[in-house]
C-alpha positions in Angstrom: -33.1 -3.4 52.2 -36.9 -2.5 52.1 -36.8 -5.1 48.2 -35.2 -7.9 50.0 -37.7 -7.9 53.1 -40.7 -7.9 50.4 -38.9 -10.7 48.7 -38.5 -12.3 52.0 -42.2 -12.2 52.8 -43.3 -13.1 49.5 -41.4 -16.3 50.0 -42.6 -17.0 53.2 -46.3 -16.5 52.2 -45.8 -19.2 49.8 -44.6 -21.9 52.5 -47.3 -24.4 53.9 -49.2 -23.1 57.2 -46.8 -25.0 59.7 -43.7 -23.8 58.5 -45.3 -20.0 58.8 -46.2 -20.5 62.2 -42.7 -22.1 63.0 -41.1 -18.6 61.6 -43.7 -16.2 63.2 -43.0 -18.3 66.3 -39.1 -17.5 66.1 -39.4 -14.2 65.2 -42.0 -13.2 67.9 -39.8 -14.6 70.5 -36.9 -13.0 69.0 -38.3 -9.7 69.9 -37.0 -7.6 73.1 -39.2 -6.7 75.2 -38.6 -3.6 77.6 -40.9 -4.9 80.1 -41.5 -8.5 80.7 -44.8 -9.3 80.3 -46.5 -11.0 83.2 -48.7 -14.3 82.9 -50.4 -16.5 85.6 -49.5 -20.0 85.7 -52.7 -21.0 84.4 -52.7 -18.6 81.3 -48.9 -19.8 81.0 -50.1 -23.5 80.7 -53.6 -22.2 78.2 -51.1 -20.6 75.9 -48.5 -23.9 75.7 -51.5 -25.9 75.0 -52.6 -24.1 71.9 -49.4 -23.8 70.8 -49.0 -27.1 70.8 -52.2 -27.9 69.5 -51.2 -25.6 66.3 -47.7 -27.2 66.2 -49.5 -30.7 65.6 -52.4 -29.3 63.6 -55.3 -30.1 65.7 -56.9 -26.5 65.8 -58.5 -25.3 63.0 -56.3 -21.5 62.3 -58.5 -19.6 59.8 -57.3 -15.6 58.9 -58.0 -13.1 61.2 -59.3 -10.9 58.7 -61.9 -13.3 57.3 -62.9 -14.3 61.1 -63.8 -10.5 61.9 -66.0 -10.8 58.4 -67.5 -13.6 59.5 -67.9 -12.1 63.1 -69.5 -8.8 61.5 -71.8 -10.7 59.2 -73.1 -13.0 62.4 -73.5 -10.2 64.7 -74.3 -6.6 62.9 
């Protein structure tokens, strides 16, 4: 099993940037919870709008690794 979920991600990495998020969007909400998690309206609304502003690529999504580099160099 452990083979086919590397050759699974290795596929994945290898599609274009929406179609990653689309997946990582469908598995994350596939997850169950224990405990529902609870958000304000107004964070509710925050987080719809960036999704959808990722969905249409209008935000600018860099790697989360390089942005704490970059974060490090600016700051330490």
């Amino acid at each position: 099993m452990l083979r086919h979920i590397e050759t699974l991600t290795k596929q994945a990495l290898k599609l274009a940037p929406a179609s990653k998020r689309y997946i990582a969007e469908i598995l994350l909400e596939s997850l169950d919870f224990e405990e529902d998690f609870i958000v304000s309206e107004e964070w509710r609304q925050e987080i719809q709008k960036h999704c959808k502003e990722a969905d249409a690529n209008l935000s600018l999504l860099i790697d989360g690794e390089q942005f704490m580099i970059e974060l490090k160099q600016r700051y330490l």
